[in-house]
Backbone as a printed PyTorch tensor [residue, N CA C, xyz], in Angstrom:
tensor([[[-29.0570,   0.9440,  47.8220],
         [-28.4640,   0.2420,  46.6910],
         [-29.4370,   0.1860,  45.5170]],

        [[-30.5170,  -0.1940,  45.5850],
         [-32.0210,   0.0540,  44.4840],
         [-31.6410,   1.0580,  44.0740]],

        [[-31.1780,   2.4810,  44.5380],
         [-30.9790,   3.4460,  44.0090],
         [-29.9490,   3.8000,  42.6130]],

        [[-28.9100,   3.3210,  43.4370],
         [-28.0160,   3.2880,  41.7790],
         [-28.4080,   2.2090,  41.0480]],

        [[-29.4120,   0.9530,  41.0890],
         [-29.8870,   0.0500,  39.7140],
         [-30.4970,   0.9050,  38.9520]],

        [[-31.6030,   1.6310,  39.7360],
         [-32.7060,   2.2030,  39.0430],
         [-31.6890,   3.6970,  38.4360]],

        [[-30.8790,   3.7740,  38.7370],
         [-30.8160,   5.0040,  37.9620],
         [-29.7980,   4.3580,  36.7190]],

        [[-28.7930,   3.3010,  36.6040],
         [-28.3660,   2.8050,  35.9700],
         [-29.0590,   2.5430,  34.9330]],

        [[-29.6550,   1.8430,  35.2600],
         [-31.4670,   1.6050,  34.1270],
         [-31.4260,   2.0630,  32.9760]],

        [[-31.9650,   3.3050,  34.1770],
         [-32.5370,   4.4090,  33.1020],
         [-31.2010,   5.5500,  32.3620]],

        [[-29.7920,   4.8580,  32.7270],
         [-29.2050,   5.9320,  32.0440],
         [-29.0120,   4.7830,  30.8760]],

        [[-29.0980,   3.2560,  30.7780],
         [-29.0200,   2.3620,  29.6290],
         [-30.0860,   2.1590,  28.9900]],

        [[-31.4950,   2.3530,  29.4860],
         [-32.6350,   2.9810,  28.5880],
         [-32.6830,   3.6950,  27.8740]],

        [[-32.2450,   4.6470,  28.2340],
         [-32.3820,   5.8610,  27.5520],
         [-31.3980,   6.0750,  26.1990]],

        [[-30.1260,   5.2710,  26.3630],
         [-29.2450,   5.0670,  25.1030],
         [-30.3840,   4.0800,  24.4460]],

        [[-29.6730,   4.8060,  22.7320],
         [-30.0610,   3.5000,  21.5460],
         [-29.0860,   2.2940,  21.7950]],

        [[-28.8520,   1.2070,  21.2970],
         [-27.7210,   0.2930,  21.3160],
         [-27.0730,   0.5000,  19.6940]],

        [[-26.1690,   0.9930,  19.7050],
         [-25.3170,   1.3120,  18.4090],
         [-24.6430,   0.1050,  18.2250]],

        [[-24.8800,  -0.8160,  17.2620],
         [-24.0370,  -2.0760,  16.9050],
         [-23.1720,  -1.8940,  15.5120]],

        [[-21.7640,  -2.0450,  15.6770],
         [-21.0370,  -1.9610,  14.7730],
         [-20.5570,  -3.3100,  13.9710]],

        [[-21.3230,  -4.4790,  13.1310],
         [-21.0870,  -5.6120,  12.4850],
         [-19.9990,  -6.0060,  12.9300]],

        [[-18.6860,  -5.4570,  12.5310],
         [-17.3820,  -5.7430,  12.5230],
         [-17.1100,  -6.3010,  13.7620]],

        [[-17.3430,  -5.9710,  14.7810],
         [-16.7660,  -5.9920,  15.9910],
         [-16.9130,  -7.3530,  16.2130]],

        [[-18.3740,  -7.7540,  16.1550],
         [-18.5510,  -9.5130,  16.7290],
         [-17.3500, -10.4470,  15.6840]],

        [[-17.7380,  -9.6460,  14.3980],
         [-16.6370, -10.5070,  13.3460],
         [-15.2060, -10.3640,  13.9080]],

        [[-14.3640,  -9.2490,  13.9960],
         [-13.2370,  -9.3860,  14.9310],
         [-12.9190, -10.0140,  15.9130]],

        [[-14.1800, -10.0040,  16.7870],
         [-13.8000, -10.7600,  17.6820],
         [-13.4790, -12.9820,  17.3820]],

        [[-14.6820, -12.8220,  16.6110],
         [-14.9350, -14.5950,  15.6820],
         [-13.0560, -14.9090,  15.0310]],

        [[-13.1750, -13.7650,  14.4160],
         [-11.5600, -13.9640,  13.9750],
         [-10.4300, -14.4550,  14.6250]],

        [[-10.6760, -13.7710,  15.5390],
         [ -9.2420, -12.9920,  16.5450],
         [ -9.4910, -14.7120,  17.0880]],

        [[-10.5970, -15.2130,  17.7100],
         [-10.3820, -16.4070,  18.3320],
         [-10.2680, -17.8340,  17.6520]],

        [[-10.3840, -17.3310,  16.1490],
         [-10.2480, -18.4070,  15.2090],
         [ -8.7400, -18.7940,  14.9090]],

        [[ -8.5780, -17.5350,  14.6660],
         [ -6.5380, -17.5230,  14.5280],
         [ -5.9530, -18.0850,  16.4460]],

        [[ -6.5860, -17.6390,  16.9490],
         [ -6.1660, -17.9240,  18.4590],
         [ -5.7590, -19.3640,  18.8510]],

        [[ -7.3690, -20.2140,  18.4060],
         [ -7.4710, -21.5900,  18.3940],
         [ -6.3500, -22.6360,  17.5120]],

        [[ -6.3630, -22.0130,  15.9350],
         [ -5.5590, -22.8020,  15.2900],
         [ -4.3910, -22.5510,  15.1210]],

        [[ -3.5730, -20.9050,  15.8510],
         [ -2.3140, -21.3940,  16.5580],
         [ -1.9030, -22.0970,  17.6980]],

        [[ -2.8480, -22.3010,  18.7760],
         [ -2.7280, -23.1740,  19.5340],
         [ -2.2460, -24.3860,  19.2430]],

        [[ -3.5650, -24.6620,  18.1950],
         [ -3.1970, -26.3110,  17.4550],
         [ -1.9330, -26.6830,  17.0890]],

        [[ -1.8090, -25.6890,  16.7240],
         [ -0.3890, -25.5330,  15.3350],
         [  0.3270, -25.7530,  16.7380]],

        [[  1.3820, -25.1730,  17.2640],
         [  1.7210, -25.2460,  18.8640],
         [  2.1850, -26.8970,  19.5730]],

        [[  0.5320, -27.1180,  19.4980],
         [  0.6000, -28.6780,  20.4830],
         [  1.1110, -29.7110,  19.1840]],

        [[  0.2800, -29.4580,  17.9110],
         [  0.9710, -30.4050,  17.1790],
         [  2.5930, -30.0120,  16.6740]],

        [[  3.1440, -29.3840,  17.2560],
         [  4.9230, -29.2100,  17.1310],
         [  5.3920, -28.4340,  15.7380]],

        [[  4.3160, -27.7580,  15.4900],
         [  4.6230, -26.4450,  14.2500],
         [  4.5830, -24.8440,  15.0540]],

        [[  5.8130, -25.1500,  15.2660],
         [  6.0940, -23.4180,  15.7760],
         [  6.1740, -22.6740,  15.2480]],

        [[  6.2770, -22.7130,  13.8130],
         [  7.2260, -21.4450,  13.2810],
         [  5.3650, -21.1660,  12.6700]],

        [[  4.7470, -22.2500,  12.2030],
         [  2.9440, -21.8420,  12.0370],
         [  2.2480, -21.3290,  12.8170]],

        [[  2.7060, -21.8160,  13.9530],
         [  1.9950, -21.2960,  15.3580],
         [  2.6100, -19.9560,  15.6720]],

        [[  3.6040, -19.4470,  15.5920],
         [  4.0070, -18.0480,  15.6710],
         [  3.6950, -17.0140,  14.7910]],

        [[  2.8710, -17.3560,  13.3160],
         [  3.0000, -16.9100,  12.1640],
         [  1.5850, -16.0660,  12.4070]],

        [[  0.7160, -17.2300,  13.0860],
         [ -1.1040, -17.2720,  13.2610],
         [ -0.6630, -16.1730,  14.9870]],

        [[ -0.0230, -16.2060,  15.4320],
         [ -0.2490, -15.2110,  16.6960],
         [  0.1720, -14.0400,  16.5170]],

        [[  0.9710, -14.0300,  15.7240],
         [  1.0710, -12.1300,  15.1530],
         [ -0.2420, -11.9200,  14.2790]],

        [[ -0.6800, -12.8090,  13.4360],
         [ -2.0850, -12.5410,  12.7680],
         [ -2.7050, -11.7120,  14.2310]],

        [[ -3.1270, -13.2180,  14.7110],
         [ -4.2820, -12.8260,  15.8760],
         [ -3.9320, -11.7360,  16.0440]],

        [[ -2.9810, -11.3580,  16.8720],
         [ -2.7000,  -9.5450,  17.4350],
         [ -3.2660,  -8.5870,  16.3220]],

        [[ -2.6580,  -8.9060,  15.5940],
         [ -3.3730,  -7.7220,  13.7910],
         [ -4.7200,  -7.2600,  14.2680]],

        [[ -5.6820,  -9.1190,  14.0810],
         [ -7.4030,  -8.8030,  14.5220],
         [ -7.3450,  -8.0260,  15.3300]],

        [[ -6.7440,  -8.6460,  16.7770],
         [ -6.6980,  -8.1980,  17.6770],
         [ -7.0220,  -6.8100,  18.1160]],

        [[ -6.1680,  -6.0330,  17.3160],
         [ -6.0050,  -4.5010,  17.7430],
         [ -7.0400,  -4.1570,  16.7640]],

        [[ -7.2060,  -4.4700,  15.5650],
         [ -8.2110,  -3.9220,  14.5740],
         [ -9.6690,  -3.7090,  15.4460]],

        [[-10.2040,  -5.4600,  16.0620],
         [-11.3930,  -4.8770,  16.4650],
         [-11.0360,  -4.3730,  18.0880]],

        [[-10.5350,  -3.9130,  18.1520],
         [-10.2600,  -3.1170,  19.3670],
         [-10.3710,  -1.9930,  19.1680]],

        [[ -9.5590,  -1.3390,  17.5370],
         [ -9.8460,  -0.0190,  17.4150],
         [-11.0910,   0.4600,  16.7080]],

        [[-12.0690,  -1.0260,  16.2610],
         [-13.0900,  -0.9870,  15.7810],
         [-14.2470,  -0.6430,  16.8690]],

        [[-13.7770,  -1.2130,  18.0600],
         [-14.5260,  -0.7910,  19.4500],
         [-14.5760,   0.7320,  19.4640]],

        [[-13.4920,   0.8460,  19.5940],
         [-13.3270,   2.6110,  19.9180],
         [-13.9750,   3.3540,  18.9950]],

        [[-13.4360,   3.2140,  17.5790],
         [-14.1220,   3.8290,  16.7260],
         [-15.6420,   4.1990,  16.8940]],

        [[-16.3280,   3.0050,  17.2430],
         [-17.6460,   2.8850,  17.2870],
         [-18.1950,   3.6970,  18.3440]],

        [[-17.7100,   3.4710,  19.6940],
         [-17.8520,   4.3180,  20.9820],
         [-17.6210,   5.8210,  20.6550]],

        [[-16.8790,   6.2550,  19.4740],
         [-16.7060,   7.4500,  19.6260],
         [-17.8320,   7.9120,  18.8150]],

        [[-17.6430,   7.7630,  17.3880],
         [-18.7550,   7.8320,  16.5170],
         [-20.3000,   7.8740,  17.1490]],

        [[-20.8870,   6.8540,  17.6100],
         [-22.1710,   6.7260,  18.2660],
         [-22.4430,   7.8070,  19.1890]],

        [[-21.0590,   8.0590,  20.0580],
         [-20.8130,   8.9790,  21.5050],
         [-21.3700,  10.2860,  21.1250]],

        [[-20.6400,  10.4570,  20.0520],
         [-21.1210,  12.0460,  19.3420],
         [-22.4340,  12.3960,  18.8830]],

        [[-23.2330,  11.2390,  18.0670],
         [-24.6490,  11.0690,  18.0020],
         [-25.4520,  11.0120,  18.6020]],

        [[-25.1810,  10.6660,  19.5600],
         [-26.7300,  10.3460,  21.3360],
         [-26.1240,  11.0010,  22.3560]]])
């Protein structure tokens, strides 16, 4: 079992860490709209609370395809 850590390791050593800004921000978003449709929700505004969960999905998929983007981009570089 030592065997696949140590080689794991060294195959995540050996990458740079490619950080794409956006992504942590997408994600900050996505759970900001998440939270205050919730709110919206418990305090008995549905039609607000439905308005903020199609938002969220928007983020949602954005930094998702901001993930990918990044994985591919970087992928091709290292």
């Amino acid at each position: 079992m030592g065997g696949v850590n140590s080689e794991l390791k060294e195959l995540f050593e050996d990458k740079k860490h490619a950080k794409n800004p956006f992504v942590p921000l997408g994600a900050l978003l996505t759970a900001g709209v998440l939270t205050a449709g919730l709110i919206s929700f418990r305090q008995g505004n549905s039609e607000l609370g439905q308005k903020l969960m199609r938002v969220r999905v928007v983020f949602q998929g954005a930094t998702v395809a901001l993930m990918l983007g990044s994985a591919y981009y970087y992928g091709e570089k290292f």
